[in-house]
C-alpha positions in Angstrom: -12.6 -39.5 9.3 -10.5 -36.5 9.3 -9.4 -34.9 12.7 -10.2 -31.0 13.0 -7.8 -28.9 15.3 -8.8 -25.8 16.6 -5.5 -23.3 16.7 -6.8 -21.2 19.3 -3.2 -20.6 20.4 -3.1 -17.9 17.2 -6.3 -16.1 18.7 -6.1 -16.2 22.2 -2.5 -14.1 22.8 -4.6 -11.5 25.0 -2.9 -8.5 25.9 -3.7 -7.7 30.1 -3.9 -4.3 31.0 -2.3 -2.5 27.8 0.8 -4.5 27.8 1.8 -7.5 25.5 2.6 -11.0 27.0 5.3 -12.1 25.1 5.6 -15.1 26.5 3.9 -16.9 23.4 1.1 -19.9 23.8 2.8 -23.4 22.9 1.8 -24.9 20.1 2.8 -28.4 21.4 -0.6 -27.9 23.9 -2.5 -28.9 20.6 -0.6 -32.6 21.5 -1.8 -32.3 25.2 -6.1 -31.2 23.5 -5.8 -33.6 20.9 -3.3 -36.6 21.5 -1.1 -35.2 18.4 1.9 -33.8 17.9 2.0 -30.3 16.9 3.3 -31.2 12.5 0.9 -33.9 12.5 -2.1 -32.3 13.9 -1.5 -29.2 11.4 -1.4 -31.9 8.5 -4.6 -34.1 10.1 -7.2 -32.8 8.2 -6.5 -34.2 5.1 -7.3 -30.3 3.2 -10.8 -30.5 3.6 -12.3 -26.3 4.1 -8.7 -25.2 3.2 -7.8 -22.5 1.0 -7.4 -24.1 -2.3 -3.6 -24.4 -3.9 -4.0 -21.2 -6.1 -6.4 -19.0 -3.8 -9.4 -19.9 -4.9 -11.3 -19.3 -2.5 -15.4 -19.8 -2.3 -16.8 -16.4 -1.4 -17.5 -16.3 1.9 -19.6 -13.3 1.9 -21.3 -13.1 -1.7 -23.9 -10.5 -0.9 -21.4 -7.9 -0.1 -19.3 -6.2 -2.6 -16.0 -6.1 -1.0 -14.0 -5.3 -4.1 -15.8 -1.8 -4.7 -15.8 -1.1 -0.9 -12.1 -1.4 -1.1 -11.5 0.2 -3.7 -13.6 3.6 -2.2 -11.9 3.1 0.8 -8.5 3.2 -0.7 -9.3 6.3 -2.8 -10.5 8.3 0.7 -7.3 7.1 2.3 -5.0 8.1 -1.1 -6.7 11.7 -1.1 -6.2 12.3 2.5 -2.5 10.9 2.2 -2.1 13.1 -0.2 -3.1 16.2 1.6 -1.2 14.8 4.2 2.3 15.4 2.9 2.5 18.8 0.4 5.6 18.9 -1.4 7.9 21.4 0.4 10.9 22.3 1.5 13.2 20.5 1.6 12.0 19.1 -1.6 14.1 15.8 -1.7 13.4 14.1 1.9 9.4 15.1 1.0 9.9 13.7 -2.4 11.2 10.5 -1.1 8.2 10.8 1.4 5.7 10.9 -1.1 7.0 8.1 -3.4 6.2 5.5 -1.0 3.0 6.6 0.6 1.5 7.6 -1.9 2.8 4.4 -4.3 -0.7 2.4 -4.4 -1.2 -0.9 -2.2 -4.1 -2.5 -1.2 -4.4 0.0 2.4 -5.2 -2.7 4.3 -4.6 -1.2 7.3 -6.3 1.7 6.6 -9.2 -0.3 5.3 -9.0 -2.1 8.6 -9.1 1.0 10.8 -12.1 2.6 9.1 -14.5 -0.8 8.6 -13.6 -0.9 12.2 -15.1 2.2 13.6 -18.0 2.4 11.6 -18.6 -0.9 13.1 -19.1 0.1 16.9 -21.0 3.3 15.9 -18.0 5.7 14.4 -18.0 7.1 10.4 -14.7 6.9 8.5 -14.0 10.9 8.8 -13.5 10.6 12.7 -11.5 7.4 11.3 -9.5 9.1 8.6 -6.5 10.8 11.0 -5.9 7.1 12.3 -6.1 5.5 9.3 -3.7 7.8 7.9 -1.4 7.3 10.6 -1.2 4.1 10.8 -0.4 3.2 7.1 2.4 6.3 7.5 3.9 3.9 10.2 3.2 0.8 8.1 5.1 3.0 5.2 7.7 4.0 6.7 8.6 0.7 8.2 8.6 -0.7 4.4 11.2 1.6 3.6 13.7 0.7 6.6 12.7 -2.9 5.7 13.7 -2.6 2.6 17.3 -1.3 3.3 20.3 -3.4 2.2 21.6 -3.3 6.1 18.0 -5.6 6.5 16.0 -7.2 3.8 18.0 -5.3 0.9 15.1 -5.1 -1.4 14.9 -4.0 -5.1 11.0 -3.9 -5.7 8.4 -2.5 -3.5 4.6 -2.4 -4.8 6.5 -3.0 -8.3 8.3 0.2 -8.2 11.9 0.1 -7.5 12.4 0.5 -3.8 12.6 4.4 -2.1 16.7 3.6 -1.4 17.1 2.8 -4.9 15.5 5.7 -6.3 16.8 8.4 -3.9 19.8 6.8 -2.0 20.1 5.0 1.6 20.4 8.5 3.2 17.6 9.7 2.0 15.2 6.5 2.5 16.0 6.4 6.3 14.8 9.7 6.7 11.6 9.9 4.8 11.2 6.6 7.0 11.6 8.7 10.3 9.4 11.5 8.6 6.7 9.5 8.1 7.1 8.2 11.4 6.8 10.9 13.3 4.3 12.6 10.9 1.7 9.9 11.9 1.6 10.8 15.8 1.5 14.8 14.3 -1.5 14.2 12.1 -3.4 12.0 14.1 -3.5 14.3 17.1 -3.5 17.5 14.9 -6.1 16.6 12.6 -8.4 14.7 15.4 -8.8 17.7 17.4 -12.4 18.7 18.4 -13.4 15.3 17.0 -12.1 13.0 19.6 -11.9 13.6 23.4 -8.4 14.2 24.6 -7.9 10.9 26.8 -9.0 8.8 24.1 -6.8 10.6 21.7 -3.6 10.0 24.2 -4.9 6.2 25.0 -4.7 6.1 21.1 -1.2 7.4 20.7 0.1 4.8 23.2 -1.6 2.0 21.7 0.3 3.0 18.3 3.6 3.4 19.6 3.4 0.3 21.9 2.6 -1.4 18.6 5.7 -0.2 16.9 8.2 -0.2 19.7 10.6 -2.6 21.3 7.3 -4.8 22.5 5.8 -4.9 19.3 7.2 -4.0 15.1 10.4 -3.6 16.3 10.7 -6.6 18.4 9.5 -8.8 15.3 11.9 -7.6 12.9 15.0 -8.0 15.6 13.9 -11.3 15.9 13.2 -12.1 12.1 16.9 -10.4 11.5 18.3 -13.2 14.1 16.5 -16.2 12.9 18.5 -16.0 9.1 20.0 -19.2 8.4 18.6 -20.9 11.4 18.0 -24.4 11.6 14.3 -25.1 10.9 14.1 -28.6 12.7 15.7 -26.6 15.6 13.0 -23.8 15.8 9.3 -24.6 16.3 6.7 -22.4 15.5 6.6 -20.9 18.9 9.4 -18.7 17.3 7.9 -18.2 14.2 4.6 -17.0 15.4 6.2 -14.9 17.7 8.2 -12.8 14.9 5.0 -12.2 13.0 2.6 -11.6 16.1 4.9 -9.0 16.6 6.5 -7.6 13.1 2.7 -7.9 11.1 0.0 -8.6 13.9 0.6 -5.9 16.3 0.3 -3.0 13.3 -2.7 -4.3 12.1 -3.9 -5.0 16.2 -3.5 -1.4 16.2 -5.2 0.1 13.8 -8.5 -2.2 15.0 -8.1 -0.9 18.5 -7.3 2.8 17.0 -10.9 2.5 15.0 -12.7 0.7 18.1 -11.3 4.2 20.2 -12.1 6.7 17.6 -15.5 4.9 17.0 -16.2 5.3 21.2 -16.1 1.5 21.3 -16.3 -0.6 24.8 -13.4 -2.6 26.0 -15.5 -5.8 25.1 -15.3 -4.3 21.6 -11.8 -3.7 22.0 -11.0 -6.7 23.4 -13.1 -9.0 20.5 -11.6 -6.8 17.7 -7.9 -6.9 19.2 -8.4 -10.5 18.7 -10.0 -10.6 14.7 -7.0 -8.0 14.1 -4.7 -10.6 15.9 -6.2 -13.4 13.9 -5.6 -11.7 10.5 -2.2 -10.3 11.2 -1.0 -13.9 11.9 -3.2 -15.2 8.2 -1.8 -12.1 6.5 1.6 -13.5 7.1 1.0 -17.2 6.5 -0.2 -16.3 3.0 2.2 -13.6 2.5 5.0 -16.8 2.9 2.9 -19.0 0.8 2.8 -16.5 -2.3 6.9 -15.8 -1.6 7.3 -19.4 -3.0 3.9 -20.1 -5.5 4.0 -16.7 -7.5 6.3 -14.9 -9.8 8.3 -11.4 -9.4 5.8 -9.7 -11.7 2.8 -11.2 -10.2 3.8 -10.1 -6.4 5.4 -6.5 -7.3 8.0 -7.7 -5.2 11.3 -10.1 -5.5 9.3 -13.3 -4.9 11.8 -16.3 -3.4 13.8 -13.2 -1.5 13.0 -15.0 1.8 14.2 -18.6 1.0 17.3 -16.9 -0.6 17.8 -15.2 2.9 17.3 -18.3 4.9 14.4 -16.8 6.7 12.2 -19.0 8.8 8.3 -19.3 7.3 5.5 -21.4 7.1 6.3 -23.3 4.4 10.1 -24.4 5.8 8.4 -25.9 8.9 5.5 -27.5 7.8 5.1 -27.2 4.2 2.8 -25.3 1.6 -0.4 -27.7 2.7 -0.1 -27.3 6.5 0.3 -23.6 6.0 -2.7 -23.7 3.8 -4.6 -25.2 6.3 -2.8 -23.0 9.2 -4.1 -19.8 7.0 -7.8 -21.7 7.0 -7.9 -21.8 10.6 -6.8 -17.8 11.1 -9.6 -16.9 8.6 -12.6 -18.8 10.9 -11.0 -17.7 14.2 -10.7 -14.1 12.9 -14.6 -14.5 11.9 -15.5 -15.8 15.4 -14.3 -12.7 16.9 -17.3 -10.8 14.6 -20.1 -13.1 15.9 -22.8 -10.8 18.2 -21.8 -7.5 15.8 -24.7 -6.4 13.4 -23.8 -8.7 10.6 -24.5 -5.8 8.1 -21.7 -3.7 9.6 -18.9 -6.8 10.3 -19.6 -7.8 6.3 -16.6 -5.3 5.2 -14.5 -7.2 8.1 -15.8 -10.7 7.6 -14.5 -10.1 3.5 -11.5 -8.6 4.2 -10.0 -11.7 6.3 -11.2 -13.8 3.0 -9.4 -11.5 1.2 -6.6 -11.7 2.8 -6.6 -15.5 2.7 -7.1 -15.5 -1.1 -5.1 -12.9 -2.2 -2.8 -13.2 -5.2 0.2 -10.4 -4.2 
């Protein structure tokens, strides 16, 4: 009979008061719940409910139509991007600007942000500014990350990468532009729409998410852990480079819809966790497709992280533990939507399947 292991350790990193713990919950206490050790009780359950090999996932939610809600989403988010950031003087850094906000993607964060706030009561107009913003942030860290002096990447959404077209000089500063164009438009353009001391609890959210406890942190870290050992790093580590360098982003732009939506702390509390939940999944599957797809099929140099060394899913515990880690993160994150009109959470309750299944 298989043994089932309940990760809670990737839901249950609560942030107390506003600030992030970053003191990480073990993994090894799944040996103290279960009498395992943590790589065999990530490999116990023999791949029954996991996500199938190529992402063939059952639909979870087959009444709902997530592929055309995404895809209205993502053209409200494109137009207002695009509004956003008017070509002008001086043309070049604006040029550069534009080429990667407004070069496609799947908005997820966005997405999230929006589905979010019409969930506790909000509509996606009084969600827009946030939206925006935080997929400006999301934007402009793809461009730094992309920099030789970090991941040195040639391919971005399958377009060559914003240092590539219009130089290193030039990509770190439409990077900082965006950045500080996010805080400009989501206070500017949520003005009359949202009361001042949710707008300001907003902004710190963001930039805690971002700074040295959150984006930035994860990245330092990721930069660090090239070429390390994997038998000599557990997944403590691991978890806390992606709680941090993917999670916290997406974290934010839940809590930033829960605010702008006039959500409770409960609200905020049970959505911080789903975000948490599909921050960690989004990065367990985005390892799994760097080593089971192609170049062309990802839009992006697929192998780049083994070639770097970097630590992933896959080097500690292989494609089918991951698989089975990336399982888990999809029912926890669905948990976290239990006691939410089940109408309204269906857009959420997809989009952590589809971030399980995706193909790129």
């Amino acid at each position: 009979m298989a043994t089932t292991v309940h990760l809670s350790s990737f839901s249950l990193f609560i942030q107390s008061r506003g600030r992030r713990d970053n003191s990480i919950s073990s993994v090894k206490s799944l040996k103290k719940r279960t009498g395992l050790s943590p790589s065999s009780a990530l490999t116990s359950q023999g791949g029954r409910d996991m996500i199938p090999p190529e992402g063939k996932c059952n639909d979870h939610n087959s009444a709902f139509d997530f592929k055309l809600y995404m895809i209205r989403k993502a053209e409200s988010v494109n137009a207002a991007l695009d509004v956003s950031v008017p070509l002008r003087e001086p043309l070049t850094v604006q040029e550069a600007v534009r080429y990667s906000l407004l070069a496609g993607g799947k908005r997820v964060r966005p997405l999230l942000c929006i589905a979010v706030c019409e969930l506790v009561g909000g509509d996606e107009a009084t969600a827009m500014s946030a939206a925006c913003a935080v997929e400006m942030i999301h934007t402009s860290s793809l461009i730094h990350d992309d920099l030789p002096c970090m991941d040195n990447a040639d391919l971005r959404r399958g377009k060559p990468t914003n240092h590539k077209v219009y130089g290193e000089d030039m990509a770190v500063l439409a990077g900082d532009a965006l950045l500080a164009l996010a805080f400009e438009h989501m206070t500017v353009v949520s003005s009359g729409l949202v009361a001042p001391e949710k707008m300001i609890r907003a902004v710190v959210e963001l930039a805690r998410a971002i700074g040295t406890t959150g984006l930035v942190a994860g990245q330092m870290i990721d930069l660090a852990s090239e070429r390390l050992n994997p038998d000599k790093v557990g997944l403590e580590h691991l978890e806390f480079i992606h709680l941090h360098k993917t999670a916290a982003l997406l974290e934010a732009a839940a809590v930033l819809g829960v605010i702008m939506g006039g959500g409770t702390e409960e609200e905020i509390e049970k959505l911080r966790k789903y975000a948490r939940c599909i921050g960690l999944l989004f990065q367990v599957v985005d390892d799994i497709l760097d080593v089971t797809k192609s170049t062309e099929e990802l839009g992006k140099t697929a192998g780049k992280d083994v070639m770097a060394g970097k630590l992933t899913y896959p080097r500690l515990i292989g494609l089918e533990g991951s698989r089975e880690v990336a399982e888990k993160l999809r029912r926890e994150a669905e948990e976290q939507l239990l006691g939410f009109d089940p109408s309204k959470a269906a857009p959420l309750v997809a989009l952590a399947s589809y971030i399980a299944c995706r193909h790129n």
